[in-house]
C-alpha positions in Angstrom: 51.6 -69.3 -102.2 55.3 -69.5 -103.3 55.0 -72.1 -105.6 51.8 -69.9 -107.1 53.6 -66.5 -107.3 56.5 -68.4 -109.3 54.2 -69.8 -111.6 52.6 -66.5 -112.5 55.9 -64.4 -111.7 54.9 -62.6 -108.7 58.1 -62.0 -106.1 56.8 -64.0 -102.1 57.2 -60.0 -101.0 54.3 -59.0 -103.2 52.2 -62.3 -102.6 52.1 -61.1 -98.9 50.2 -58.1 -99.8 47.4 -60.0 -101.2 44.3 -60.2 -99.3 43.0 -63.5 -98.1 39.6 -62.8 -99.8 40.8 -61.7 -102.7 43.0 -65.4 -103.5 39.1 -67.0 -102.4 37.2 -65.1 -104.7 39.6 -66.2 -107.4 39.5 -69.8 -107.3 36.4 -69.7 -109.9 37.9 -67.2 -111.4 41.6 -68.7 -112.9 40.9 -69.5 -116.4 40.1 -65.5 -117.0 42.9 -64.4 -118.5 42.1 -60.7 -116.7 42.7 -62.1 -113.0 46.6 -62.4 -112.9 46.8 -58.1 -114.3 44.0 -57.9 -111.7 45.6 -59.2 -109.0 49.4 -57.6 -109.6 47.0 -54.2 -109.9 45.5 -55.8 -106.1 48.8 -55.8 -105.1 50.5 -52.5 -105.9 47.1 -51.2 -104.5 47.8 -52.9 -100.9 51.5 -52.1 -100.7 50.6 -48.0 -101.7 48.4 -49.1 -98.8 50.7 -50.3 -96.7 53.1 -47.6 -96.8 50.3 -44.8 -95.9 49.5 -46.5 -93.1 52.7 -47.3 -91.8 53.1 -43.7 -91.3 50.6 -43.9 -88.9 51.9 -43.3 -84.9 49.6 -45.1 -82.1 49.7 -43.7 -78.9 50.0 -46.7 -76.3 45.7 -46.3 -75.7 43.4 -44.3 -77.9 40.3 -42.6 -76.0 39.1 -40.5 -79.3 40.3 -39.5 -82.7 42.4 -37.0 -81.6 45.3 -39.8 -80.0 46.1 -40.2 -83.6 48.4 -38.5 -86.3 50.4 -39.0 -88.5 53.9 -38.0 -89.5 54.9 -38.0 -93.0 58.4 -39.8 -93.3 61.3 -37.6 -93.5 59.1 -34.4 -91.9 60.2 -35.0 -88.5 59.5 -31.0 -87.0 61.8 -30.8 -83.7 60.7 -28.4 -81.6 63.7 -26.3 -80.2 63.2 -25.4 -76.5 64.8 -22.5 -75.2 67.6 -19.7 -76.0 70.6 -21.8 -75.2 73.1 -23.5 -76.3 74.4 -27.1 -74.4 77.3 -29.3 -75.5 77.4 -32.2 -73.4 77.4 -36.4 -73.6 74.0 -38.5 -74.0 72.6 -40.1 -71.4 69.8 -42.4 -72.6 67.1 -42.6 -69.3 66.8 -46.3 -68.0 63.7 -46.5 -65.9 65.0 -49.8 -64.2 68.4 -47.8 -63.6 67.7 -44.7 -62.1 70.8 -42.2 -61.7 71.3 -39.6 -58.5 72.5 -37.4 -61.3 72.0 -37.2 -64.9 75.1 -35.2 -65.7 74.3 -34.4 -69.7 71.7 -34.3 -72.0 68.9 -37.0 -71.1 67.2 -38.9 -73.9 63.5 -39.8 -72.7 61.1 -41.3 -75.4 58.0 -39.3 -73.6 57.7 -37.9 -70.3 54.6 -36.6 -68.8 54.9 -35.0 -65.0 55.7 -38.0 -63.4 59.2 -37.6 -64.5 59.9 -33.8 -63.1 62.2 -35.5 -60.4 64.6 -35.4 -63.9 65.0 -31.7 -63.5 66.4 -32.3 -59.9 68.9 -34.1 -61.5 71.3 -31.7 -63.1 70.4 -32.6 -66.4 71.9 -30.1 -69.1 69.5 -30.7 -71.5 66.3 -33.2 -73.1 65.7 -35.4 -75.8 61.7 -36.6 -76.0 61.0 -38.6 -79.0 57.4 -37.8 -78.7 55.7 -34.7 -78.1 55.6 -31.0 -79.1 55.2 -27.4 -78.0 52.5 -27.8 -75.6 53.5 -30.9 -74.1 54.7 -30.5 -70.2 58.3 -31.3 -71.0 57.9 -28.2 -73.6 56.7 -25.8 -70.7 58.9 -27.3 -68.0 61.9 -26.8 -70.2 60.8 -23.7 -71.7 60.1 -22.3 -67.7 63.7 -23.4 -66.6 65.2 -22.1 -69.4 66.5 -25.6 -70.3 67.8 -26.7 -73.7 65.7 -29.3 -75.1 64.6 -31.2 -78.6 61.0 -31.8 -78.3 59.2 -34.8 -80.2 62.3 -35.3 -82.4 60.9 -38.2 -84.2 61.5 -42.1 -84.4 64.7 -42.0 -86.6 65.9 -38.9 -85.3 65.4 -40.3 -81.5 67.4 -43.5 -82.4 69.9 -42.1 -84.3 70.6 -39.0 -81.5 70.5 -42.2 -79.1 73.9 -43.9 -81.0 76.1 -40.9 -80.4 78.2 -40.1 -77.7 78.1 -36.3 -77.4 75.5 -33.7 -78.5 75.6 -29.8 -78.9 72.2 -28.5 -79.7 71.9 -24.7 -80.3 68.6 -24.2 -80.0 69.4 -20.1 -80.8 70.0 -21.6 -84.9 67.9 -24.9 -84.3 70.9 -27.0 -85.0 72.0 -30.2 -84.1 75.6 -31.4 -83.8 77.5 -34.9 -82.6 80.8 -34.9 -81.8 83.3 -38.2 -81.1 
């Protein structure tokens, strides 16, 4: 495939977005002068593909339609929770290292109610990667009053994850890091 997308100057990257059938159906089809055009137009087709449906989030088991959405890149909607504001250090949650007290702002990437025993923790705020107004962590947080950042998103969620301290005003929805 490398030595055929050199020939016909197609980069390796775009030769992987070919389909298999597509390279079958075409070994009759070489001599036409139309099938190289066709298959670059193939190509740009499956990549505009590609990128639509890699904006696609999979919960860990689908039961219906409804475990799916997607989440257009860049359009990340925290959800704020509460009318506080905390300034405290990050504390990413290790299931295999569980602390007598989380002292700061806990990052979680989702939490259902098995992991209420966090609020008996003196956690000063949350950080969920996934989920949104209704989910339990909203209504536990919103019920104790507790400042948290609901379903921040993938990049969001990692990039919250390499900082050291965190004041989130959930009054102004604003996020800020501090050294």
């Amino acid at each position: 495939m490398k030595k055929f997308g050199k020939k016909y100057k197609i980069s390796t990257d775009d030769v992987s977005y070919l389909n298999i059938n597509k390279i079958l159906n075409m070994y009759f089809n070489l001599s036409n002068f139309k099938t190289i055009p066709n298959l670059k137009n193939h190509i740009k087709e499956n990549k505009k593909e590609y990128l639509s449906n890699k904006n696609i989030i999979l919960p860990d088991v689908i039961k219906n339609g409804r475990n799916l959405f997607i989440q257009e890149l860049g359009q990340d909607k925290i959800n704020y929770i509460s009318n506080k504001i905390v300034s405290d250090k990050i504390i990413i949650y290790d299931k295999k290292n569980i602390l007598k007290n989380y002292d700061g702002v806990v990052c979680i990437e989702n939490a259902d109610p098995g992991f209420d025993f966090l609020f008996n923790k003196k956690i000063k705020g949350l950080i969920t990667k996934y989920g949104g107004l209704n989910s339990h962590m909203a209504i536990r947080c919103s019920e104790l009053n507790l400042p948290a950042l609901i379903g921040v998103g993938e990049q969001n969620f990692k990039n919250i994850c390499n900082q050291k301290f965190i004041t989130i005003n959930c009054v102004q929805n604003k996020i800020e890091f501090m050294d």
